[in-house]
C-alpha positions in Angstrom: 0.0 0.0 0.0 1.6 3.4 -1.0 2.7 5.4 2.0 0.6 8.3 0.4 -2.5 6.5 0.7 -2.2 5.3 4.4 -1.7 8.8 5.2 -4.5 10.6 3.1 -6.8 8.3 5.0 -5.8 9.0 8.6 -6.1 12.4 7.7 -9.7 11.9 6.2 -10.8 10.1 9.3 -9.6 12.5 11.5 -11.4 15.7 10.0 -14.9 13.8 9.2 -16.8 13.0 12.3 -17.5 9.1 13.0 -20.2 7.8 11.3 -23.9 7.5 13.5 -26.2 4.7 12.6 -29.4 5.2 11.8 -30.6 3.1 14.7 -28.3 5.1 17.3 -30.1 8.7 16.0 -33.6 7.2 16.1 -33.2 6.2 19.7 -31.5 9.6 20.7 -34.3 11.4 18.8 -36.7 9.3 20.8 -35.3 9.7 24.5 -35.1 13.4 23.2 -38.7 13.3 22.6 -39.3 11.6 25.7 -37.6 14.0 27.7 -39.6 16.7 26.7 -42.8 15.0 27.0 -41.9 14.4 30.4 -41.0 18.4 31.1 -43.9 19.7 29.2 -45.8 17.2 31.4 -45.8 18.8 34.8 -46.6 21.6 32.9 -49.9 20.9 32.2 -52.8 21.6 34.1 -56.1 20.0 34.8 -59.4 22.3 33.0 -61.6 24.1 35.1 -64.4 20.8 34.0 -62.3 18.6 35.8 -63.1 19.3 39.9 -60.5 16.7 40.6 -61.6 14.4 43.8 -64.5 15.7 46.0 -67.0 14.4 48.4 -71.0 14.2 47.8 -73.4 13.5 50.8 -75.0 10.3 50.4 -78.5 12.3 50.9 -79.8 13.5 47.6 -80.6 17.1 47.8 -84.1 16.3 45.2 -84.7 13.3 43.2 -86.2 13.4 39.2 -87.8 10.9 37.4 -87.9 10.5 34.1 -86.3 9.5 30.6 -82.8 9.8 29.5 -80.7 9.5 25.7 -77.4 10.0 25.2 -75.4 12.2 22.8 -72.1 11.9 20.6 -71.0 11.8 16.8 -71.9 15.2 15.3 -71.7 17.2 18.8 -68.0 16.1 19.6 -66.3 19.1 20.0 -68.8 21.7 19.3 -69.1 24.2 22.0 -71.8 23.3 25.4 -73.7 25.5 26.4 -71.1 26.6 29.4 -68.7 27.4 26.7 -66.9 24.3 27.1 -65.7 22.1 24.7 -68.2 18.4 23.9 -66.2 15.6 25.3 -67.6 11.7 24.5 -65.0 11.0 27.3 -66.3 13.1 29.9 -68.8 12.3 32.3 -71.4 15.0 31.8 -75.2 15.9 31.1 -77.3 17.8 29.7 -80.6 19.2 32.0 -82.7 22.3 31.5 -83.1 23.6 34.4 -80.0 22.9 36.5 -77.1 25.0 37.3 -74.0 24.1 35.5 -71.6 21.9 37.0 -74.2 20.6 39.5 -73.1 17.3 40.1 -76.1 15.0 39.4 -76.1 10.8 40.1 -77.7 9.1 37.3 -79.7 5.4 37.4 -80.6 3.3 35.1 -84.0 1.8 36.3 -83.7 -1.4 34.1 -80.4 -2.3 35.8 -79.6 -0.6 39.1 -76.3 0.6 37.4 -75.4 4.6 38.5 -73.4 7.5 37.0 -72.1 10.8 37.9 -72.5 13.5 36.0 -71.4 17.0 36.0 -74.5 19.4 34.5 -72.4 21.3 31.5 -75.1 21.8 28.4 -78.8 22.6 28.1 -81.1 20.2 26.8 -82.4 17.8 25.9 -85.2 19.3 23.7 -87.3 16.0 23.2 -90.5 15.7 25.1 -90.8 13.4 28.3 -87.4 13.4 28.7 -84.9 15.1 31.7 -81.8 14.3 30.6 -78.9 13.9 27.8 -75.6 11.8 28.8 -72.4 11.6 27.0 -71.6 8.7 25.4 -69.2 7.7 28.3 -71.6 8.3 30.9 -74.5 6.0 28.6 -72.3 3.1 28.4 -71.5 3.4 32.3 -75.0 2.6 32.7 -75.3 0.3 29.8 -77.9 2.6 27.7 -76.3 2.1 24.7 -78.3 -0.5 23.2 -81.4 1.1 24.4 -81.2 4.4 23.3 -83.5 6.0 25.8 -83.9 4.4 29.3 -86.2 5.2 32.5 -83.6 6.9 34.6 -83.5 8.6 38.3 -81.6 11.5 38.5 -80.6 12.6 42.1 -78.8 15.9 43.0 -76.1 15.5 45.0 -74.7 18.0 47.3 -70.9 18.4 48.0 -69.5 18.0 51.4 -67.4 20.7 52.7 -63.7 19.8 53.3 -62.2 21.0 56.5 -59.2 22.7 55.8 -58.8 24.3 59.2 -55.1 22.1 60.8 -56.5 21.1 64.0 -56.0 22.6 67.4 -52.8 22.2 69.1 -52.3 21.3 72.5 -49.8 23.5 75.1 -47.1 21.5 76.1 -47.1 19.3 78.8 -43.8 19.8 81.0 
């Protein structure tokens, strides 16, 4: 091998950085990715529609009877009529009288199965019946195949949480 040669290419690999596999960039890319999901993460924050974990008395503050359907497909995402989005996912209701985000258990007569719901949209506009569910909240109850089911729809009242510390005692020397 000529001496030139040998020395051209010692020279070449020295200047040209060493070459990265394809499979050693796709898994930096991806703990790169990773990493940032993970920091974006604790930047997000829970909606205002989501009260997080609370208590309800077990005492229904008043009781309805009637018929309930269910809503979906054409009003995911459209605006309720709090000015929230339309989730399928969430576990809301539509009523026409109720204050929004009354929190409102839902049965389904046939079964016995329950639901709570959070009050976010007017409706429904059908006569005879008292409420609309979101899809999530329909299956809960297993009103899917149904359609429209005889439903009892208690109010429920939140308990307040003490968030006084308790009292501490003096000392006892």
């Amino acid at each position: 091998m000529p001496e030139s040669f040998s020395f051209g290419l010692i020279l070449e690999m020295r200047t040209s950085p060493a070459p990265v596999s394809r499979l050693v960039l796709c898994r930096a890319l991806f703990v790169a990715s990773l990493c940032g999901m993970v920091l974006l993460s604790g930047c997000a924050s829970i909606g205002d529609h989501s009260p997080g974990i609370e208590l309800y008395d077990s005492k229904p503050v008043s009781t309805e009877f009637g018929k309930a359907s269910y809503y979906g497909g054409r009003w995911i995402g459209r605006l309720t009529a709090n000015g929230e989005r339309y989730r399928a996912s969430d576990c809301t209701a539509a009523h026409k009288r109720l204050p929004f985000n009354t929190v409102v258990r839902v049965t389904n007569m046939k079964n016995g199965k329950s639901v709570v719901v959070r009050i976010n949209n007017r409706g429904p506009y059908a006569k005879g019946r008292i409420l609309d569910l979101s899809m999530v909240a329909a299956r809960k109850i297993d009103m899917i195949g149904d359609g429209i089911v005889k439903v009892k729809a208690e109010v429920l009242k939140p308990i307040e949480i003490i968030s006084k510390p308790n009292r501490q005692l003096p000392e006892v020397r």
